[in-house]
N, C-alpha and C positions, 0 to 999 in steps of 0.2 A: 166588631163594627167600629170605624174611626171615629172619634168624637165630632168631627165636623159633620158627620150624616147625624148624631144623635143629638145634638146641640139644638138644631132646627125642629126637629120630631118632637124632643119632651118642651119647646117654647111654645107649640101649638096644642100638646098638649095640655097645658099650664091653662089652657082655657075653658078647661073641666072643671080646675079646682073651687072651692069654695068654703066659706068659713059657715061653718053650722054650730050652733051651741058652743060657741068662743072656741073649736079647734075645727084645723085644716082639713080636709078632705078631697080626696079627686071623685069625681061621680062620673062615670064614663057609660053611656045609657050602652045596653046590649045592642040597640040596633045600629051602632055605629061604625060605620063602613074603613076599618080599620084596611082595608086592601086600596081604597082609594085615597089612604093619606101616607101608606106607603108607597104604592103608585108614584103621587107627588112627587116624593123625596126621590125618586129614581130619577124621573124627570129631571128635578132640579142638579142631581147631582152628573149627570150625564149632558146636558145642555149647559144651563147657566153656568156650573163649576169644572167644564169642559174635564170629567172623569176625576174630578181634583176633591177628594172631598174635605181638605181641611181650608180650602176656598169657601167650602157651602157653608162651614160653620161663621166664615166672616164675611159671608156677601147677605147684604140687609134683603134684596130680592128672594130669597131662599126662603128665610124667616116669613116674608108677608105671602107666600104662596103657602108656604103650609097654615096660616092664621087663617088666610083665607079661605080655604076648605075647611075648615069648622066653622068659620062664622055664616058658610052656606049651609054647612051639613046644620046650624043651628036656623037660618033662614028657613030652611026646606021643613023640619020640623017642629019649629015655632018653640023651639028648648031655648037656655040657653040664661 
């Protein structure tokens, strides 16, 4: 996978992580709709980065549609 489609994915997922007992952690809940934040990224790399995906890694749009689906998927379940 190019790093411009994987750049935007692991920045949104970066939204999982959290410091527990003075060390890092990702806590990624089981029910999370991991086909709708790839979805996304299809999305974004076929529209916004017209097929281009080392564009997706540098267009700031790309970055805030995948943030934004987890801070709904965190909305919809009051996680977060």
């Amino acid at each position: 996978m190019p790093d411009g489609i994987v750049f935007p994915i692991l920045s949104a997922i970066s939204c999982f992580v959290r410091q527990v007992n003075g060390r890092w952690a990702i806590d990624v809940p089981k029910s999370f709709p991991w086909e709708a934040l790839f979805q996304q990224a299809y999305i974004q790399e076929t529209t916004t980065t017209a097929n281009n995906p080392q564009t997706m890694g540098k267009d700031v749009d790309c970055y805030i549609s995948l943030h934004g689906l987890i801070e709904m998927y965190f909305a919809a379940t009051k996680k977060g």
